[in-house]
C-alpha positions in Angstrom: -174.7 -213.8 94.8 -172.8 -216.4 93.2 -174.0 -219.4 95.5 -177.4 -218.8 94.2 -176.1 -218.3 90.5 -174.2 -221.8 91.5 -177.6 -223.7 92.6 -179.6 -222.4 89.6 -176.8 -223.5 87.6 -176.7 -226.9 89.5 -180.7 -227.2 89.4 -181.0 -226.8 86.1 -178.5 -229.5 84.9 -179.8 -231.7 87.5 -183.4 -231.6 86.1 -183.3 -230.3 82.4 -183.2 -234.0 81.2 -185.7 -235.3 83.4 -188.0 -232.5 82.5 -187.2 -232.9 78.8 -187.9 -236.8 79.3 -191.4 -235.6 81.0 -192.7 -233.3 78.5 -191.3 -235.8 75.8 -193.8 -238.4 77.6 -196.7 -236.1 77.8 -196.6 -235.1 74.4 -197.0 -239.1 73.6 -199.8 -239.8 75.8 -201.6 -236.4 74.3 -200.2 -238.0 70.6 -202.4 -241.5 71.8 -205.4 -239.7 72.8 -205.9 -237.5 70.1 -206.4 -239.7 66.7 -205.0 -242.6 64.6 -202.6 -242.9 61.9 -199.4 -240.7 62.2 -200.5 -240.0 65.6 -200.3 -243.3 66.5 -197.0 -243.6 65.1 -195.8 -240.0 67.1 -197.2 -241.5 70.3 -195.1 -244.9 70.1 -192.2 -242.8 69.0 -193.0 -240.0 72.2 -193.3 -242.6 74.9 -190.2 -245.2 73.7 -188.3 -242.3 74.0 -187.6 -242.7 77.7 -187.3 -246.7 77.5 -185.1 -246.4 74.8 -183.0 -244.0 77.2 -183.2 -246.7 80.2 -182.0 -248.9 77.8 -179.5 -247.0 76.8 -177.6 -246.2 79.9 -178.3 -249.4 81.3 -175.9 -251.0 78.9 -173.2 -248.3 78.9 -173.2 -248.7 82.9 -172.8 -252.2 82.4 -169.9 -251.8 79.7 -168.1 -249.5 81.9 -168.9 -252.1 85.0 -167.3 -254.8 83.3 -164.4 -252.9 82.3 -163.7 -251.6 85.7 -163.6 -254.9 86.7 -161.0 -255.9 84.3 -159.2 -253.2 85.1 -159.0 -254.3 88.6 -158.0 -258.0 87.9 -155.1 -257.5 86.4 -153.9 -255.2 88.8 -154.1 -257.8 91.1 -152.4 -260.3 89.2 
């Protein structure tokens, strides 16, 4: 009983974010096909959500990279 409680608790924070990120992305392309003005607007917001994410980690994984690797050259030394 608690292996499954364990994967349900493992599935879920392995693809809440993802299926947040989904809906979120949906919601923009609906936002785009339904009118102009403040739709518009909610549509560009809805679907830069997940670039601005991308982004996002993309930078903090590089930050941390090039830390690490400082890290590691003066150990060296």
């Amino acid at each position: 009983m608690a292996v499954t409680s364990f994967r349900r608790g493992l599935l879920g924070r392995t693809y809440l974010m993802p299926l947040i990120i989904a809906a979120i992305s949906s919601a923009g392309l609906l936002f785009a096909l339904i009118g102009d003005g403040v739709w518009d607007y909610l549509s560009w917001l809805a679907l830069g959500f997940p670039v601005a994410i991308g982004l996002w980690f993309s930078k903090r994984r590089a930050s941390h990279g090039a830390r690490n690797t400082r890290a590691e050259d003066s150990i060296s030394c």
